[in-house]
Structures are given as structure tokens and as C-alpha cells.
C-alpha positions in Angstrom: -2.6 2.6 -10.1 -1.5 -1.1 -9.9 -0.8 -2.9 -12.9 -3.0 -5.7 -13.8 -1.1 -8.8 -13.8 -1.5 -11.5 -16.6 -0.6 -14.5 -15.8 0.6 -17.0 -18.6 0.7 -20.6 -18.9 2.8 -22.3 -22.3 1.4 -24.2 -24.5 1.8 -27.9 -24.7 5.6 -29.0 -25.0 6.0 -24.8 -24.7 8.0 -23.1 -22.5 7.7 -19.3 -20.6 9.4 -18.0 -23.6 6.8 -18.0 -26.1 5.3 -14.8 -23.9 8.3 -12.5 -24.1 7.3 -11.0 -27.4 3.8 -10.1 -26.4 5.2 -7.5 -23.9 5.1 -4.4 -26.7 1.8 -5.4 -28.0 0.2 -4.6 -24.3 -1.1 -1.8 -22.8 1.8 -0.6 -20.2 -1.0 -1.3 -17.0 -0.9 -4.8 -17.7 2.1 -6.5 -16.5 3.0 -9.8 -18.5 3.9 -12.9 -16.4 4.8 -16.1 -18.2 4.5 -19.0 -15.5 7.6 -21.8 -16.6 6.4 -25.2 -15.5 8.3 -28.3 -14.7 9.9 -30.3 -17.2 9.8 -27.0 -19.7 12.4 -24.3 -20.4 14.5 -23.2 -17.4 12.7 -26.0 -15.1 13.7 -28.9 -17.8 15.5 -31.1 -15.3 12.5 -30.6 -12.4 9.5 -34.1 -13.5 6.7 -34.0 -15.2 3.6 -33.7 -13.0 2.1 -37.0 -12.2 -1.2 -35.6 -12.5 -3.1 -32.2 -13.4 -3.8 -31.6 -9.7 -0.4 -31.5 -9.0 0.0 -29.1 -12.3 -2.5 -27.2 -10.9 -0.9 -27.0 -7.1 2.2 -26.3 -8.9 0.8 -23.2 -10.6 -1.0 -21.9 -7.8 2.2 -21.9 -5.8 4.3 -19.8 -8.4 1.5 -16.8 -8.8 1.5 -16.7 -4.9 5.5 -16.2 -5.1 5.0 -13.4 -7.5 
């Protein structure tokens, strides 16, 4: 059975990290996948978005990667 995959976006000013403790709280068929966007966490140094369709192409790109 494939595992259903959750797909997380941070809060505002948040980063990827804020998911890592969910991960024993879930059922093991659902696979946990915090999504780091730019200017946050490990992408700190890439801009901010100029706009929230370019947050949302942004997004959509790193769930098709995974």
C-alpha cells in the first residue's frame, strides 16, 4: 500500500522545521513532508516571493520533485 503523502506548508515567518515533531503522532501510512520555502530555514538566502503566484508556482514545483 502507498503511503499517503502530507504535504506541509510553515507558518508565517516559520520554517520546515516546525513539522518534524508531528512524525510520531501519525499513523505510519501517512508520510509527512514539510515543504521549506524561500527566504525560510535552509532556503534563507534564496528572495522572498514577489507575489503569491510565484509562492504558489514555487510550491507546486517542490511537491512535483518529491
Amino acid at each position: 500500500m502507498n503511503k499517503i503523502q502530507l504535504f506541509c506548508l510553515p507558518f508565517a515567518g516559520g520554517s520546515s522545521l516546525a513539522y518534524y515533531n508531528w512524525k510520531p503522532y501519525l499513523h505510519p501510512s501517512i508520510e509527512i513532508i514539510p515543504l521549506e520555502l524561500a527566504g525560510r530555514g535552509t532556503r534563507i538566502n534564496d528572495s522572498f516571493y514577489p507575489n503569491l503566484s510565484a509562492a504558489v508556482d514555487d510550491a507546486y514545483h517542490l511537491i512535483k520533485k518529491k
